[in-house]
C-alpha positions in Angstrom: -10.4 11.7 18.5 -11.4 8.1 17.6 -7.4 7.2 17.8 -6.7 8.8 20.9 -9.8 7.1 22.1 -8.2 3.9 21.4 -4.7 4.6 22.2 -5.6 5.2 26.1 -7.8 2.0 25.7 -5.1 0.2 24.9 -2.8 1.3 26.8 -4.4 0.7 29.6 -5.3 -3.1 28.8 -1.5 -3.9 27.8 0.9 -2.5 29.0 3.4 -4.5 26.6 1.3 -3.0 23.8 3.8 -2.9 20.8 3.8 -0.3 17.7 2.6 -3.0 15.1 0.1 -4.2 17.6 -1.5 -0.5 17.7 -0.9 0.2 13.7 -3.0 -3.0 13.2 -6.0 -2.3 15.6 -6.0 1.5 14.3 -7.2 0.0 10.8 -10.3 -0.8 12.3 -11.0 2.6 13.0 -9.2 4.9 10.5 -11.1 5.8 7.3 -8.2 8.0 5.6 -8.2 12.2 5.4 -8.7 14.0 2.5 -7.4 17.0 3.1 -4.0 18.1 5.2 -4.1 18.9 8.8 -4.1 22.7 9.8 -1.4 22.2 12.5 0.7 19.7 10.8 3.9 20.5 9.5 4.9 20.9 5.6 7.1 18.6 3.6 9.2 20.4 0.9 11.1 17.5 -0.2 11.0 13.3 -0.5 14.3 13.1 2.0 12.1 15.7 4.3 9.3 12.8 4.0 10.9 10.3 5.3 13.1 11.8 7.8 9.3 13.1 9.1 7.9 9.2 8.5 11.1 8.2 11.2 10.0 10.7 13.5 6.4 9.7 13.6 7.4 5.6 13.7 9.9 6.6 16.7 6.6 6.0 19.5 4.7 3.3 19.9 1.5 4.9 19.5 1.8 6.3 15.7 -0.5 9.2 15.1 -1.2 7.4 11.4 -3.6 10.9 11.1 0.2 12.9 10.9 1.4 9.6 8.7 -1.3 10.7 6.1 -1.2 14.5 6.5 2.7 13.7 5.3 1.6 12.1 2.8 -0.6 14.2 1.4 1.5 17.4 2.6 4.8 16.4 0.1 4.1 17.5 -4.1 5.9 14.9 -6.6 9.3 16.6 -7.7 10.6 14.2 -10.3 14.1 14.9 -9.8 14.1 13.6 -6.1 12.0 10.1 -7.4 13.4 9.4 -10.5 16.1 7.3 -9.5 13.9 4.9 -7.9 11.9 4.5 -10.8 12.9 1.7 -12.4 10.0 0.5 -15.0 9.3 -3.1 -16.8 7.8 -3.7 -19.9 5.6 -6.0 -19.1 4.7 -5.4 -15.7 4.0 -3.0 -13.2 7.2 -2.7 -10.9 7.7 -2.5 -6.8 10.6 -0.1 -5.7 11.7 -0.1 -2.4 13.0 3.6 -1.0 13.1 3.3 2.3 12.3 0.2 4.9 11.8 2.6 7.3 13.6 0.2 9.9 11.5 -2.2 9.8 8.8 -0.2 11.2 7.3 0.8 7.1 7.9 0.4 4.0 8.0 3.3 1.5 8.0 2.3 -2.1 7.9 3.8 -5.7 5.5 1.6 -8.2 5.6 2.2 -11.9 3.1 1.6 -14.3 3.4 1.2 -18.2 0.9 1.9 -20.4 -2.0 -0.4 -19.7 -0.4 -2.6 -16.6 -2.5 -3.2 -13.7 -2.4 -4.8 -10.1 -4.5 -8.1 -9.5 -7.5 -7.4 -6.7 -6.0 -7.9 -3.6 -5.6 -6.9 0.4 -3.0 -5.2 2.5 -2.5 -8.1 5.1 -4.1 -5.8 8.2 -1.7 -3.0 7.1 -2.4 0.4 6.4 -1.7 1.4 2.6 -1.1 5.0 1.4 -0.8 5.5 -2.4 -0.1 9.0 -3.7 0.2 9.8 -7.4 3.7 11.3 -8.4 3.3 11.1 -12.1 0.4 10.4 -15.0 -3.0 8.8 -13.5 -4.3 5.4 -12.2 -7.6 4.1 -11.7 -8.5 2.4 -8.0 -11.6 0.1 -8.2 -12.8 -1.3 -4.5 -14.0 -4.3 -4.0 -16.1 -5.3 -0.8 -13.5 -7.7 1.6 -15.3 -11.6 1.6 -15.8 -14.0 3.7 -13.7 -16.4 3.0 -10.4 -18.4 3.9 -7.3 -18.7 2.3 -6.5 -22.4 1.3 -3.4 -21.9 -1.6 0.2 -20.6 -1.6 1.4 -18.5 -4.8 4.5 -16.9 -5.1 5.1 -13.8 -7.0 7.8 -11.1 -8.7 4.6 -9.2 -9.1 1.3 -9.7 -8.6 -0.1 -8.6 -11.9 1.8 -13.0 -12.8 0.7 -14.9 -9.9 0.6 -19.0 -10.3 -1.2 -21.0 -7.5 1.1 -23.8 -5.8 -2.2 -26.2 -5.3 -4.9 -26.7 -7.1 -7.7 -27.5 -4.1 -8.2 -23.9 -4.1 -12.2 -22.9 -2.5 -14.2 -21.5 -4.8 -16.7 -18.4 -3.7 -18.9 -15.4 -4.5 -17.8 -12.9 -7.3 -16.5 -9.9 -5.7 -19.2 -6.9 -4.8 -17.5 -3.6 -6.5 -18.2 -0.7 -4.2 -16.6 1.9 -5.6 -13.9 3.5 -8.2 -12.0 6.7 -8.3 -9.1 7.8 -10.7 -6.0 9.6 -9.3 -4.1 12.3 -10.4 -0.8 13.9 -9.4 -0.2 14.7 -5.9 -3.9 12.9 -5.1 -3.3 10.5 -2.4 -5.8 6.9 -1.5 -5.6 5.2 1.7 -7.0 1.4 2.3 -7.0 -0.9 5.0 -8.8 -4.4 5.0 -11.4 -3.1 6.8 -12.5 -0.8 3.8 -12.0 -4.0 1.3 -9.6 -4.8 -1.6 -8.8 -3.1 -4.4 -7.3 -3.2 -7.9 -5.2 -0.4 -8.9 -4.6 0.0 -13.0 -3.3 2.5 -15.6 -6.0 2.6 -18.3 -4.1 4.8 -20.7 -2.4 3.3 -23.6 0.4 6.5 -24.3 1.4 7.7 -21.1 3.1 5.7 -17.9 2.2 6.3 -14.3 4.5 6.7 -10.7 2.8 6.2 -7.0 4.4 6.4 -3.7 3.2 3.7 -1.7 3.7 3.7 2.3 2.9 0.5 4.4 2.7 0.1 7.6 3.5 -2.5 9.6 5.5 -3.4 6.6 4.8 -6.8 4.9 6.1 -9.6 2.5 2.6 -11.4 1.7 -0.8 -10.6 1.0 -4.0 -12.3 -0.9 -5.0 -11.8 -4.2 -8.8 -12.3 -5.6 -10.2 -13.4 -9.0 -13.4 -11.1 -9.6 -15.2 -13.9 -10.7 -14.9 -16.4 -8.9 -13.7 -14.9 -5.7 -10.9 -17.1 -5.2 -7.9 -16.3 -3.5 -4.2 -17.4 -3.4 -1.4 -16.2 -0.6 1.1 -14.2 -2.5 4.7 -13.6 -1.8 5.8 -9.8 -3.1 9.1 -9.1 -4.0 11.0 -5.9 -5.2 12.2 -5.0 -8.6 14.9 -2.8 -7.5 15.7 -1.8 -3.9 17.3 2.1 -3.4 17.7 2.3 -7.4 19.8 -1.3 -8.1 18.0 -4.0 -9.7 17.4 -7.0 -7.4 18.5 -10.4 -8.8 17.1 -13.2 -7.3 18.1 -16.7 -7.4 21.9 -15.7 -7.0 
Protein backbone atom coordinates (compact mmCIF):
# COMPACT_ATOMS: atom_id res chain seq x y z
CA UNK A 1 0.00 0.00 0.00
CA UNK A 2 2.77 2.43 1.03
CA UNK A 3 4.28 1.98 -2.80
CA UNK A 4 1.14 2.46 -4.49
CA UNK A 5 0.76 5.38 -2.25
CA UNK A 6 3.83 6.78 -3.73
CA UNK A 7 3.49 5.67 -7.19
CA UNK A 8 0.19 7.89 -7.81
CA UNK A 9 2.12 10.72 -5.86
CA UNK A 10 4.52 10.66 -8.21
CA UNK A 11 3.04 10.32 -10.99
CA UNK A 12 1.12 12.90 -10.61
CA UNK A 13 4.09 15.49 -9.74
CA UNK A 14 6.15 14.30 -12.92
CA UNK A 15 4.92 13.28 -15.47
CA UNK A 16 8.61 12.45 -17.06
CA UNK A 17 8.97 10.39 -13.89
CA UNK A 18 11.62 7.66 -15.06
CA UNK A 19 12.01 3.91 -13.67
CA UNK A 20 15.37 4.70 -11.79
CA UNK A 21 13.91 7.82 -10.55
CA UNK A 22 10.88 5.72 -8.81
CA UNK A 23 13.38 2.57 -7.78
CA UNK A 24 15.40 5.26 -5.85
CA UNK A 25 12.55 7.11 -4.01
CA UNK A 26 10.83 3.55 -3.19
CA UNK A 27 14.03 2.87 -0.82
CA UNK A 28 12.85 5.39 1.39
CA UNK A 29 9.81 3.53 1.97
CA UNK A 30 10.49 -0.27 1.43
CA UNK A 31 11.68 -2.21 4.46
CA UNK A 32 12.03 -5.71 2.61
CA UNK A 33 9.27 -8.94 3.05
CA UNK A 34 10.01 -11.85 4.81
CA UNK A 35 7.89 -14.15 3.56
CA UNK A 36 6.44 -14.73 -0.27
CA UNK A 37 3.37 -13.04 -1.49
CA UNK A 38 0.14 -15.28 -1.60
CA UNK A 39 -0.81 -14.12 -5.09
CA UNK A 40 2.53 -13.99 -6.61
CA UNK A 41 3.68 -16.33 -8.99
CA UNK A 42 6.39 -19.31 -8.38
CA UNK A 43 9.85 -19.56 -9.85
CA UNK A 44 10.93 -23.14 -10.64
CA UNK A 45 14.12 -22.24 -12.11
CA UNK A 46 17.18 -19.42 -12.27
CA UNK A 47 16.27 -18.74 -16.28
CA UNK A 48 12.49 -18.58 -14.96
CA UNK A 49 13.95 -15.78 -12.45
CA UNK A 50 15.13 -13.68 -14.61
CA UNK A 51 12.90 -13.85 -17.45
CA UNK A 52 10.14 -12.85 -14.37
CA UNK A 53 12.93 -9.99 -13.17
CA UNK A 54 12.50 -8.58 -17.23
CA UNK A 55 8.92 -8.66 -16.93
CA UNK A 56 8.65 -6.75 -13.70
CA UNK A 57 11.59 -3.96 -14.97
CA UNK A 58 9.44 -3.73 -18.38
CA UNK A 59 7.17 -0.55 -16.44
CA UNK A 60 8.30 2.28 -15.07
CA UNK A 61 6.66 1.88 -11.88
CA UNK A 62 8.52 -1.54 -10.54
CA UNK A 63 6.40 -3.31 -7.92
CA UNK A 64 9.96 -3.99 -6.05
CA UNK A 65 7.32 -5.99 -3.46
CA UNK A 66 6.94 -8.72 -6.70
CA UNK A 67 10.99 -8.10 -7.24
CA UNK A 68 11.44 -9.63 -3.71
CA UNK A 69 8.63 -12.13 -3.60
CA UNK A 70 10.92 -13.49 -6.82
CA UNK A 71 13.53 -13.53 -4.93
CA UNK A 72 12.50 -15.22 -2.21
CA UNK A 73 10.00 -17.53 -4.41
CA UNK A 74 13.19 -19.32 -6.56
CA UNK A 75 15.19 -22.41 -4.20
CA UNK A 76 19.11 -22.57 -5.09
CA UNK A 77 19.53 -25.60 -7.64
CA UNK A 78 23.32 -25.83 -8.06
CA UNK A 79 23.33 -27.11 -11.43
CA UNK A 80 21.58 -23.98 -12.90
CA UNK A 81 24.35 -21.49 -10.80
CA UNK A 82 27.37 -23.29 -10.90
CA UNK A 83 28.69 -21.99 -13.95
CA UNK A 84 28.72 -18.58 -12.80
CA UNK A 85 30.57 -19.43 -9.84
CA UNK A 86 33.78 -18.68 -10.40
CA UNK A 87 35.73 -18.48 -6.72
CA UNK A 88 39.25 -16.64 -5.73
CA UNK A 89 41.52 -17.70 -3.23
CA UNK A 90 41.95 -14.76 -1.70
CA UNK A 91 38.93 -12.88 -2.10
CA UNK A 92 35.44 -12.95 -2.25
CA UNK A 93 34.34 -12.73 -6.00
CA UNK A 94 31.52 -10.57 -8.02
CA UNK A 95 29.78 -12.57 -10.97
CA UNK A 96 27.77 -10.95 -13.25
CA UNK A 97 24.56 -13.21 -14.64
CA UNK A 98 22.45 -11.02 -16.10
CA UNK A 99 22.54 -6.91 -16.56
CA UNK A 100 19.13 -7.04 -16.81
CA UNK A 101 19.35 -4.29 -19.68
CA UNK A 102 20.59 -1.94 -17.87
CA UNK A 103 17.63 -1.69 -15.78
CA UNK A 104 19.47 -4.46 -12.76
CA UNK A 105 21.99 -6.25 -12.19
CA UNK A 106 21.86 -9.95 -11.06
CA UNK A 107 24.99 -11.32 -9.77
CA UNK A 108 26.50 -14.55 -8.20
CA UNK A 109 29.16 -13.78 -5.13
CA UNK A 110 31.37 -16.45 -3.74
CA UNK A 111 32.84 -16.68 -0.67
CA UNK A 112 35.95 -18.89 0.57
CA UNK A 113 36.43 -19.93 3.77
CA UNK A 114 36.77 -16.91 5.97
CA UNK A 115 36.48 -13.92 3.21
CA UNK A 116 34.36 -11.05 3.97
CA UNK A 117 33.03 -7.73 2.38
CA UNK A 118 34.33 -4.26 3.77
CA UNK A 119 31.16 -2.20 5.53
CA UNK A 120 29.75 -0.43 2.91
CA UNK A 121 26.34 1.14 1.13
CA UNK A 122 24.33 0.38 -1.99
CA UNK A 123 24.62 3.89 -3.68
CA UNK A 124 20.53 4.66 -3.18
CA UNK A 125 19.88 1.14 -4.73
CA UNK A 126 17.97 -1.51 -3.57
CA UNK A 127 20.12 -4.75 -2.66
CA UNK A 128 18.59 -8.35 -2.48
CA UNK A 129 21.00 -11.05 -1.28
CA UNK A 130 19.75 -14.64 -1.14
CA UNK A 131 21.81 -17.60 0.03
CA UNK A 132 22.29 -20.38 -2.72
CA UNK A 133 24.91 -22.32 -0.89
CA UNK A 134 26.78 -22.67 2.77
CA UNK A 135 26.01 -19.53 5.27
CA UNK A 136 27.13 -15.90 5.70
CA UNK A 137 26.81 -13.55 8.46
CA UNK A 138 25.23 -9.77 7.70
CA UNK A 139 26.21 -7.25 10.41
CA UNK A 140 24.26 -3.67 10.09
CA UNK A 141 25.75 -0.74 10.77
CA UNK A 142 23.62 2.59 11.32
CA UNK A 143 24.20 5.01 7.84
CA UNK A 144 26.48 8.38 9.21
CA UNK A 145 26.48 11.51 8.68
CA UNK A 146 29.11 12.23 6.85
CA UNK A 147 30.58 13.27 3.31
CA UNK A 148 32.59 11.50 1.06
CA UNK A 149 36.04 13.35 0.41
CA UNK A 150 38.43 10.24 -1.32
CA UNK A 151 38.37 8.21 -4.51
CA UNK A 152 39.43 4.30 -4.30
CA UNK A 153 39.29 1.97 -6.92
CA UNK A 154 38.73 -1.62 -6.49
CA UNK A 155 38.67 -5.47 -8.09
CA UNK A 156 36.90 -6.10 -4.85
CA UNK A 157 36.14 -4.44 -1.98
CA UNK A 158 37.37 -6.73 0.62
CA UNK A 159 41.40 -4.64 -1.13
CA UNK A 160 40.37 -1.21 -1.40
CA UNK A 161 43.50 1.60 -1.42
CA UNK A 162 42.44 5.31 -1.01
CA UNK A 163 43.69 7.65 -4.00
CA UNK A 164 44.22 10.75 -1.33
CA UNK A 165 45.17 10.86 1.80
CA UNK A 166 42.98 14.20 3.11
CA UNK A 167 40.43 11.69 3.90
CA UNK A 168 37.62 13.17 7.08
CA UNK A 169 37.88 11.39 9.91
CA UNK A 170 34.38 10.60 11.99
CA UNK A 171 32.41 8.55 14.62
CA UNK A 172 32.89 4.72 14.85
CA UNK A 173 30.07 3.13 13.20
CA UNK A 174 26.78 2.35 15.63
CA UNK A 175 26.18 -1.68 14.98
CA UNK A 176 22.46 -2.17 14.97
CA UNK A 177 22.05 -5.47 14.18
CA UNK A 178 23.32 -9.04 12.87
CA UNK A 179 21.73 -12.00 11.35
CA UNK A 180 23.30 -15.24 9.71
CA UNK A 181 21.85 -16.67 6.46
CA UNK A 182 21.21 -19.83 5.33
CA UNK A 183 20.20 -21.51 2.11
CA UNK A 184 17.37 -20.15 0.23
CA UNK A 185 17.15 -17.13 3.15
CA UNK A 186 17.04 -13.98 1.43
CA UNK A 187 18.29 -9.97 3.08
CA UNK A 188 17.21 -6.90 1.56
CA UNK A 189 19.05 -3.35 2.30
CA UNK A 190 18.70 -0.03 1.07
CA UNK A 191 20.68 3.19 2.49
CA UNK A 192 18.00 4.09 4.25
CA UNK A 193 18.20 0.94 6.63
CA UNK A 194 22.24 1.60 6.83
CA UNK A 195 25.42 -0.30 5.73
CA UNK A 196 26.35 -3.55 6.15
CA UNK A 197 29.23 -5.97 6.13
CA UNK A 198 28.57 -9.32 4.80
CA UNK A 199 31.22 -12.30 5.88
CA UNK A 200 31.73 -16.10 5.87
CA UNK A 201 32.87 -17.01 9.38
CA UNK A 202 33.53 -20.64 8.72
CA UNK A 203 36.91 -21.82 8.12
CA UNK A 204 35.89 -25.51 6.15
CA UNK A 205 33.10 -24.73 4.07
CA UNK A 206 32.64 -21.83 1.05
CA UNK A 207 29.46 -19.82 0.55
CA UNK A 208 27.25 -18.70 -2.86
CA UNK A 209 24.59 -15.55 -2.75
CA UNK A 210 22.52 -14.12 -5.51
CA UNK A 211 22.67 -10.57 -5.42
CA UNK A 212 19.96 -8.31 -7.34
CA UNK A 213 20.49 -4.51 -7.64
CA UNK A 214 18.54 -2.18 -8.79
CA UNK A 215 19.10 0.69 -10.47
CA UNK A 216 22.21 -1.13 -11.23
CA UNK A 217 25.53 0.60 -10.18
CA UNK A 218 29.47 0.73 -10.65
CA UNK A 219 30.38 2.63 -7.34
CA UNK A 220 29.55 2.73 -3.87
CA UNK A 221 31.29 3.84 -0.31
CA UNK A 222 32.99 1.78 1.94
CA UNK A 223 33.40 2.49 5.91
CA UNK A 224 36.24 1.67 8.38
CA UNK A 225 34.31 0.65 11.79
CA UNK A 226 36.56 2.56 13.61
CA UNK A 227 37.11 5.46 12.46
CA UNK A 228 34.10 5.85 10.24
CA UNK A 229 35.96 6.92 7.34
CA UNK A 230 34.91 6.37 4.02
CA UNK A 231 36.46 6.15 0.48
CA UNK A 232 34.36 6.05 -3.09
CA UNK A 233 34.92 2.65 -4.54
CA UNK A 234 34.80 1.49 -8.05
CA UNK A 235 33.42 -2.36 -8.29
CA UNK A 236 34.33 -4.50 -10.92
CA UNK A 237 33.43 -8.20 -11.97
CA UNK A 238 35.54 -11.24 -11.65
CA UNK A 239 33.84 -13.09 -14.46
CA UNK A 240 30.84 -11.85 -16.46
CA UNK A 241 28.25 -14.87 -17.80
CA UNK A 242 30.93 -17.60 -16.62
CA UNK A 243 34.43 -16.06 -18.53
CA UNK A 244 36.98 -14.46 -16.54
CA UNK A 245 37.21 -10.74 -17.11
CA UNK A 246 40.76 -9.42 -17.87
CA UNK A 247 41.24 -6.03 -17.29
CA UNK A 248 43.98 -3.80 -18.52
CA UNK A 249 43.87 -5.48 -22.07
Amino acid sequence: MVLERLKMSLSKTDTDLDQEKYLREATRHFYGIEKPLKYGPSVETLNDLIQALYAEFSTNYVNIEMVNHLMLSYKSNPKEWQKFAKFDRYKYTRNLVDTGNGKFNLMILCWGEGHGSTIHDHSDSHCFMKMLKGELREIRYAMPHTTTTGIAVEGNTSNTTSAESDLERHESLDEIGQRTMSLNDVAYINDNLGLHRVENTSHSDTAVSLHLYCPPFDSCSVFEKNSGQRVKCTMTFWSKYGQKVTYGK
